[in-house]
N, C-alpha and C positions, 0 to 999 in steps of 0.2 A: 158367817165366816167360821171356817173349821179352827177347831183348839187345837192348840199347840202341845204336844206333853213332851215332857222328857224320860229321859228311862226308866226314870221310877215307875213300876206295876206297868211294866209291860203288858199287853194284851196278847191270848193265846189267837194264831188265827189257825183258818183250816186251810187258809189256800193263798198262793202269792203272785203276785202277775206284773211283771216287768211291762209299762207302756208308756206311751205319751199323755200330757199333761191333758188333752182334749175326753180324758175318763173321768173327771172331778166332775164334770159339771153333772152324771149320770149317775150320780152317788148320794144319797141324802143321809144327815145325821153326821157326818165325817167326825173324828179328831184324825191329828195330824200328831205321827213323832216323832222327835229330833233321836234317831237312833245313833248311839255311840259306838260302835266299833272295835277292835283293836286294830284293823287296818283304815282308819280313819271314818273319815265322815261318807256316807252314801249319798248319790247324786241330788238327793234332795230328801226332807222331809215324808215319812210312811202315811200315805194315809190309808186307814181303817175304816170301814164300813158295814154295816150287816147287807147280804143280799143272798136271796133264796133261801133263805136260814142258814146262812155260811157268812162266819166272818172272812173278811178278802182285804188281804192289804195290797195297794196300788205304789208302786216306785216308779217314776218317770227314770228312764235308765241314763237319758240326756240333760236329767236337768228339768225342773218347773218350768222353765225358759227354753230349753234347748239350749242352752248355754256351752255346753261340754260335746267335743267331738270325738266320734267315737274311738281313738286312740289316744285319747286324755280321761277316758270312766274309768274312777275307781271301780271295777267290776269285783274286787273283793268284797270293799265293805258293803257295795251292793245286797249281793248274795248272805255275807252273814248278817245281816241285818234280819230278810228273811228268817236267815234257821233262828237267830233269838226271837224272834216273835213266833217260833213252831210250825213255821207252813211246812202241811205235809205233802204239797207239790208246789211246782213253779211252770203258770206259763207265761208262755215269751212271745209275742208277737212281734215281729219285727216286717221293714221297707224291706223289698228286695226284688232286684234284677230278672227278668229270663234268661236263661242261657242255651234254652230250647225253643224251637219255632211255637211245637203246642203247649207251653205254658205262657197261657196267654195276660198280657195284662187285666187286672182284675181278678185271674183268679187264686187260689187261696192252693198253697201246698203247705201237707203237714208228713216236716221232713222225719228221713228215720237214720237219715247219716251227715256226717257234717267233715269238711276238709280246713284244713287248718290252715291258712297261708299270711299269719300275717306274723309279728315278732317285736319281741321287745317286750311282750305285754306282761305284767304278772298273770301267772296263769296257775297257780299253785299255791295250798295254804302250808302246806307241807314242806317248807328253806330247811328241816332238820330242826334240833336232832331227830325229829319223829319223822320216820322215813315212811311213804304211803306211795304207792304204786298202782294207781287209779285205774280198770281197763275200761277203755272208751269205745271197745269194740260196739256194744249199743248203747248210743246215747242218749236216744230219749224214751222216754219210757212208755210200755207197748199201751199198755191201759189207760195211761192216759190218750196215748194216741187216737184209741179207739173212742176215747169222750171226744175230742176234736173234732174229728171227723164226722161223727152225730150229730156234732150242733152244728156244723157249718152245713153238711147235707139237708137238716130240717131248715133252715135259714135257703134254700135253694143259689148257696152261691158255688161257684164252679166251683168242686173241688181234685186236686190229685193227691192220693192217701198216701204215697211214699214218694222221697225227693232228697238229693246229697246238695247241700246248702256248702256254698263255698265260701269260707268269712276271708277278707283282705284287710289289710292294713286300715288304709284309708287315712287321712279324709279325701284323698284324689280317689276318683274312678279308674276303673282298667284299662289299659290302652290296648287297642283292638290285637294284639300277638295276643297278648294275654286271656282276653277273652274267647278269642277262636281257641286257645290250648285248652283254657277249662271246659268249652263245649266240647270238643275233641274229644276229650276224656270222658265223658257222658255224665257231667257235672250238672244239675237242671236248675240253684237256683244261687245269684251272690248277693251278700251282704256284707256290714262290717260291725258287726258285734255279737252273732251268736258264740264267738269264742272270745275270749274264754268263758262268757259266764253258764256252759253246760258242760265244761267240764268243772266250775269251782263245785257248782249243786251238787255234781257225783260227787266233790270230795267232805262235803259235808251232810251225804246222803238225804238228802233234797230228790225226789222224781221230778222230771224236766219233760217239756215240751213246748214245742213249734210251732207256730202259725206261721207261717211266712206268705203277706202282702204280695203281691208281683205289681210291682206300679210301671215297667216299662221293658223291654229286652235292653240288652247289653251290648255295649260296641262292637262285638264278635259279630253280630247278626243283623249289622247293619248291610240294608240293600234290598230290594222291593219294598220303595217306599219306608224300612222302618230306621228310625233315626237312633244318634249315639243318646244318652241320657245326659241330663243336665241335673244338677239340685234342683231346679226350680221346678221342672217336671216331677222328682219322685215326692218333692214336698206336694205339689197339686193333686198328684194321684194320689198321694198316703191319705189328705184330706179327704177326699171322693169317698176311698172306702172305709174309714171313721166308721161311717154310720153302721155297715155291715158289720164290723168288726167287732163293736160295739153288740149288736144283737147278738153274732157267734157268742160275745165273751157270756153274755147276759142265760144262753142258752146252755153254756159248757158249763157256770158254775151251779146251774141246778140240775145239771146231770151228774155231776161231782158228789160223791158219796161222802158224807160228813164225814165217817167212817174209817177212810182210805187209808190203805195199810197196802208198802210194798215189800221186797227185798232189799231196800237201797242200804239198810244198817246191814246188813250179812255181807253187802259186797262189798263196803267198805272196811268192815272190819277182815275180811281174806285179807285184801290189799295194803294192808301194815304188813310192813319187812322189818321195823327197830320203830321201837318204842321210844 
């Protein structure tokens, strides 16, 4: 059973990876932190592991349980939970939609632009007085992307190297207007949590990046044979590819440079307007 700590002597890690609770069991040696926050408590307990010679801390972004719907995540304290244990990137694998004929269930896109459509949510550490003005023009970041890619290619799972992830509200699915507009738009893949937590990382200059699952098309593309999405379906396919997922992740953190050094301080600090 993994130990529990609390903040005290935090651990430095090298790298931070937003997923579901089915990564624990793939981890040996664990401790577990109860990271404290100033925006509260993060969706569950950090656990800590060594692998490949990189410390990796794991955050279930729903919850140990899945307990939390994706428009109820503290996506703040998420994220800085990360930056006080030092990760000097974040990946994010996430469930998500086709909204294109050829991205096919099962395979794996690693996006390089994201659309924002959902609201309400905090999306900002920056309420004043310190004014920061984040650009989002590229979201994720290019070298990591290129690690992504490499381990999904050596793992031979489909992959497509660029892809605009549309994030919704949620917890409802899209109803088919909606979905034929974002295909329309040449939108290829949805979800309901990559935002805000790739823009909080820019603002705490964290490098971020995508794996995005494809577990089924989306109501827009419904018609020769292919059906609207259910929960129950993206949970059976997200299960399916686990296993895969698991290997990319096992493959992308021993291509990860202990090392890794970006821009993400220099952008952030342009983007202060008032101190």
């Amino acid at each position: 059973m993994a130990s529990v700590q609390k903040n005290i002597k935090l651990p430095k890690v090298d790298l931070g990876v937003f997923g579901g609770s089915g990564f624990y069991k793939f981890l040996n040696n664990v401790k577990e932190y109860a990271v404290k926050t100033p925006y509260g408590e993060p969706s569950a307990k950090v656990a800590v592991a060594e692998m490949k010679g990189k410390t990796v801390a794991f955050l279930p972004r729903h919850g140990k349980n899945h307990e939390a719907p994706p428009h109820m995540i503290n996506y703040r304290a998420n994220v800085y939970a990360l930056k006080m244990l030092g990760a000097k990137a974040i990946v994010s694998p996430c469930a998500s939609g086709s909204l294109q004929a050829h991205v096919k269930p099962g395979d794996f896109v690693v996006c390089d632009q994201v659309v924002d459509r959902t609201n309400s949510r905090k999306d900002t550490f920056y309420d004043g007085p310190k004014i920061v003005h984040i650009s989002l023009a590229d979201p994720y970041n290019e070298d990591l992307r290129k690690i992504a890619i490499q381990a999904i290619k050596d793992n031979k799972v489909p992959c497509h190297e660029k892809g605009t992830i549309v994030v919704i509200q949620g917890p409802r699915f899209s109803s088919k207007a909606e979905s034929k507009w974002f295909t329309h738009m040449g939108w290829d893949v949805i979800n309901m949590t990559q935002y805000p937590e790739v823009t909080l990382a820019k603002e705490v200059a964290i490098p971020f990046v995508n794996i995005s699952l494809i577990t089924d098309y989306d109501a827009g593309l419904v018609g020769e044979g292919i059906e609207p999405c259910t929960a129950e379906e993206i949970i059976k396919t997200f299960v399916s590819n686990n296993e895969k997922l698991v290997k990319v992740l096992n493959r992308f953190i021993e291509l990860f440079p202990k090392n890794f050094t970006s821009n993400a301080e220099a952008e952030l600090k342009a983007a202060v307007l008032h101190e």
